[in-house]
C-alpha positions in Angstrom: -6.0 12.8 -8.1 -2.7 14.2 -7.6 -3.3 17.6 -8.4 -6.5 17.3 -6.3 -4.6 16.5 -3.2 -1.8 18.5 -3.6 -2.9 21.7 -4.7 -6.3 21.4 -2.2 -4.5 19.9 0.6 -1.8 22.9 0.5 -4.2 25.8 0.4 -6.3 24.5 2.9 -3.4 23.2 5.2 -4.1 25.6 8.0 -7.7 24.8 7.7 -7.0 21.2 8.7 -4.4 21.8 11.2 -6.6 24.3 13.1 -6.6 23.4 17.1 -10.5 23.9 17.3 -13.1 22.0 15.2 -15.6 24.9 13.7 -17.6 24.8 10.8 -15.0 26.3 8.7 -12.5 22.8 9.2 -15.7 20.9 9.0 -16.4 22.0 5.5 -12.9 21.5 4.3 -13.5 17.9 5.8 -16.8 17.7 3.9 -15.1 18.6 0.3 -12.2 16.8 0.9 -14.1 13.7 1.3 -16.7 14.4 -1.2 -13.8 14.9 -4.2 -12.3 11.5 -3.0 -15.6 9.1 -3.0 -16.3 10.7 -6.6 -13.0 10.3 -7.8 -13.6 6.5 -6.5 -16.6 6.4 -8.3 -14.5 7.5 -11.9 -11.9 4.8 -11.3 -14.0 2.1 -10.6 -14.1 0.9 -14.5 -10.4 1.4 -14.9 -9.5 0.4 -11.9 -12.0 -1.8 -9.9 -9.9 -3.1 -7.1 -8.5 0.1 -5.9 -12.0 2.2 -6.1 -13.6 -0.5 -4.5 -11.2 -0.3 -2.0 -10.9 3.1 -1.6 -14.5 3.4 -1.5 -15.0 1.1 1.4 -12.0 2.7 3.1 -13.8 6.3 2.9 -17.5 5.2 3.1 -17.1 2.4 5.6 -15.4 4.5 7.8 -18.4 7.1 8.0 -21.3 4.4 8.1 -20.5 1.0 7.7 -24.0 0.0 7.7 -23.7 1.8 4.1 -21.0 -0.2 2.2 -22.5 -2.1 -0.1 -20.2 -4.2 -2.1 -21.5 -3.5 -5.6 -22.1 0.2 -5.4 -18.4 2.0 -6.4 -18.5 -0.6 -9.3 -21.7 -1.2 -11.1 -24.3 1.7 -8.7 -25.7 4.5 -10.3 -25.0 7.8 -10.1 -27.1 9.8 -7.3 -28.8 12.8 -8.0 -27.3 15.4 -5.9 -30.5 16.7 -3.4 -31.5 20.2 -4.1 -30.3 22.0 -1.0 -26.4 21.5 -2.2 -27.3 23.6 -5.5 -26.1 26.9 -5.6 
């Protein structure tokens, strides 16, 4: 997770810290958060706690209707929908 922050966060730096919100910072936005609720979702059988935690951090603070307590831990693995396939 380290490397993941680090190395994304300093090559898309000036993507983040643009002034104006275009689709360009919205899609660093949308990977950024996509790594970090997977990455939650690899942790959670080493580390419960923390995934669970970060999961509800990240999630909950998109939809909270969506935070369901069990799903970091023990919920299955989505199938990605077709129109994110290259």
């Amino acid at each position: 997770m380290d490397d993941l922050s680090n190395w994304y966060i300093r090559r898309s730096r000036r993507r983040f810290w643009k002034p104006e919100s275009d689709a360009d910072k919205n899609a660093a936005y949308a990977t950024l958060y996509e790594c970090l609720v997977t990455v939650a979702h690899l942790l959670a059988p080493f580390t419960p706690f923390l995934a669970e935690a970060m999961y509800r951090n990240l999630v909950g603070s998109v939809d909270p209707d969506a935070v369901d307590p069990s799903i970091c831990a023990i919920g299955r693995w989505q199938t990605p929908p077709p129109s994110t396939a290259d």
